[in-house]
C-alpha positions in Angstrom: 0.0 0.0 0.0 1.8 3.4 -1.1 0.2 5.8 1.3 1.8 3.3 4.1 5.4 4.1 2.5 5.2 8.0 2.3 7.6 9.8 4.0 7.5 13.7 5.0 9.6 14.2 1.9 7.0 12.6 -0.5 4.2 14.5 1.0 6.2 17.7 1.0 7.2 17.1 -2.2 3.9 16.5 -3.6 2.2 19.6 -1.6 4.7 21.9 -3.5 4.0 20.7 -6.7 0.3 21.5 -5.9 1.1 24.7 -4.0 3.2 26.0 -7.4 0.3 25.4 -9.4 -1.8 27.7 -7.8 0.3 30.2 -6.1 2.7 30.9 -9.5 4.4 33.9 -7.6 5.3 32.3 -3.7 8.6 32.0 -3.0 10.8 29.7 -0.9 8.3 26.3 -1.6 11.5 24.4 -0.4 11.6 25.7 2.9 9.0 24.1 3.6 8.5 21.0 5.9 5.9 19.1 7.3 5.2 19.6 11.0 3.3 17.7 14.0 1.9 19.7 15.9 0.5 19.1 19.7 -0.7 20.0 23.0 -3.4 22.8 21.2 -0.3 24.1 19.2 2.7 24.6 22.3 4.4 22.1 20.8 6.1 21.5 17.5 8.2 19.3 15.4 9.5 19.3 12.4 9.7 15.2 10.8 13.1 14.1 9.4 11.9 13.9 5.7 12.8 9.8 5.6 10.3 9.6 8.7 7.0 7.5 7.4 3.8 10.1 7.8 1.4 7.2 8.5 3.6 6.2 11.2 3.6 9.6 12.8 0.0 10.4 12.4 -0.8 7.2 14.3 1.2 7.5 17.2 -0.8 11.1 17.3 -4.1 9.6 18.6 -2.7 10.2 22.4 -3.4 14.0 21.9 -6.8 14.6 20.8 -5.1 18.5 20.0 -2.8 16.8 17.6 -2.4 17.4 14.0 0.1 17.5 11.0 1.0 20.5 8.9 3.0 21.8 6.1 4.7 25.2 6.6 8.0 26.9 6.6 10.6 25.4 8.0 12.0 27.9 10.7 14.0 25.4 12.5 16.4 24.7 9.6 16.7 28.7 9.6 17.7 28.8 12.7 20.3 25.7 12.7 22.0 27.4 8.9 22.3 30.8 10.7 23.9 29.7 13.6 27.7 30.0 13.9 28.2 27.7 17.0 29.7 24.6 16.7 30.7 22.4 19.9 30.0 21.5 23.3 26.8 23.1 25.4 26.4 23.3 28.3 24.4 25.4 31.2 22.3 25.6 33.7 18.6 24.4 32.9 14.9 23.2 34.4 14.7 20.2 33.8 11.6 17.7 34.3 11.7 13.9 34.0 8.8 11.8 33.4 8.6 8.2 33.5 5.3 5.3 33.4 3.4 8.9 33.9 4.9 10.0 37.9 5.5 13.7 37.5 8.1 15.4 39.4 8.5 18.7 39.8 10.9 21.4 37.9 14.5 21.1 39.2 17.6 23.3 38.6 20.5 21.3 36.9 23.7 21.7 34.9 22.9 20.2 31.9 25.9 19.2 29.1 25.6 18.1 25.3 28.8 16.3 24.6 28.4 13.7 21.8 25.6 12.1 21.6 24.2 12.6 24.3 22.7 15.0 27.1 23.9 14.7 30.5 22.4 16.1 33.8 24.2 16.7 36.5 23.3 18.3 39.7 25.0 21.4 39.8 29.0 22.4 37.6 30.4 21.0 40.3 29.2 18.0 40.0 30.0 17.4 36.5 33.5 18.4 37.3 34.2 15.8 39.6 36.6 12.2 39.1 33.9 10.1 39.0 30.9 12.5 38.0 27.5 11.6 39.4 24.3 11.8 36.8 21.1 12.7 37.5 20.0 11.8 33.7 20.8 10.9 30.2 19.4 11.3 26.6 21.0 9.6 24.2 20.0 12.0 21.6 20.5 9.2 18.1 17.1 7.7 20.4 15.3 10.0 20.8 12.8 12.8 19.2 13.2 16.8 19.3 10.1 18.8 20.2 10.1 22.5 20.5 7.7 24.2 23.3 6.2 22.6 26.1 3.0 22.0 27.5 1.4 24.4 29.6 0.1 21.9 31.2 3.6 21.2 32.6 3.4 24.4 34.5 7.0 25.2 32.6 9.1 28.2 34.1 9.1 30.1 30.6 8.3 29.6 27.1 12.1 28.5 26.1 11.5 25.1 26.6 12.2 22.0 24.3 11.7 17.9 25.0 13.2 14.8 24.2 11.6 11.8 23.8 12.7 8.6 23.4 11.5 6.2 20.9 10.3 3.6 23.1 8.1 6.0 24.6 8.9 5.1 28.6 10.9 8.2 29.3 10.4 12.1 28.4 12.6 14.4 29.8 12.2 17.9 29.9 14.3 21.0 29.4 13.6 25.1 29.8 16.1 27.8 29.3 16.7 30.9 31.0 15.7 32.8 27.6 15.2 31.8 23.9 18.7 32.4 22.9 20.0 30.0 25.3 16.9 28.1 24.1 18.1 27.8 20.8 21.4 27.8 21.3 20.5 24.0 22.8 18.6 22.9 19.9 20.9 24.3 17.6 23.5 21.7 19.2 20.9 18.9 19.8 20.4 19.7 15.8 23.8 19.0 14.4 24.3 16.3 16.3 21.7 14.2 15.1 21.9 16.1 11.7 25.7 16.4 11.1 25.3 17.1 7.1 22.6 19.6 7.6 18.7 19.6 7.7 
């Protein structure tokens, strides 16, 4: 069955076509990307274009908010202006959710190095001979989402979420502002898309 096998880059592909054909003059139809949106619109992703829509859409039916959308693609703005390249790390809120038990927002020093995101307590902690974690996110496991859910009672709006594919274990970050923000997901970006997006 073909609509089984379409990927975000087939139904991209195929909405520009149709999208050129009756809007002769708009420009930058290959910025554009299809998006899932959830949570009544907090939250947003952009799929990897290999990713299988039917797939997606399917796993959707836990938010009854949830939909799918082409638009442009302002994430892959945002990761081909930036000039950082390298290790990140700060102070974040973090929020871990596992089998549903919510815990509240904690303070952490948070650092990306390779693939993964590590939590630590506090710099000091992440410092020491034989460093002791409070998390990690494997990032080649996981899925990006930017926003949260207010629901979440988040600190700010600068937050962003990785989930992992087997769908046990969330975890939950919110920067200081939405430079630090996207500084993070900038990083989180070229790690798991090292040739570009």
């Amino acid at each position: 069955n073909r609509s089984s096998d379409l990927s975000a880059q087939d139904v991209c592909a195929e909405c520009v076509i149709k999208a050129k054909s009756r809007l002769p003059h708009a420009q930058n139809l290959h910025a554009w990307s299809l998006f899932e949106i959830l949570s009544d619109g907090d939250v947003v992703r952009p799929l990897d274009s290999s990713e299988k829509v039917l797939g997606v859409y399917m796993s959707m039916n836990q938010d009854p908010t949830g939909y799918m959308c082409l638009r442009e693609n302002h994430v892959s703005a945002i990761y081909n202006a930036a000039s950082y390249f390298g290790e990140v790390s700060s102070c974040l809120n973090f929020k871990e959710m596992r089998n549903a038990k919510k815990k509240q927002w904690k303070r952490c020093y948070c650092v990306l190095r390779n693939d993964a995101i590590v939590v630590y307590k506090d710099p000091k902690a992440a410092t020491q001979k034989n460093p002791s974690e409070l998390g990690r996110c494997q990032l080649s496991e996981c899925k990006l989402y930017f926003g949260l859910d207010r629901k979440l009672t988040p600190p700010n709006r600068n937050g962003f979420y990785l989930k992992a594919a087997t769908d046990e274990q969330t975890k939950y970050f919110c920067a200081d502002s939405e430079v630090e923000m996207q500084r993070w997901v900038v990083g989180i970006l070229r790690v798991k898309y090292p040739e570009g997006m």
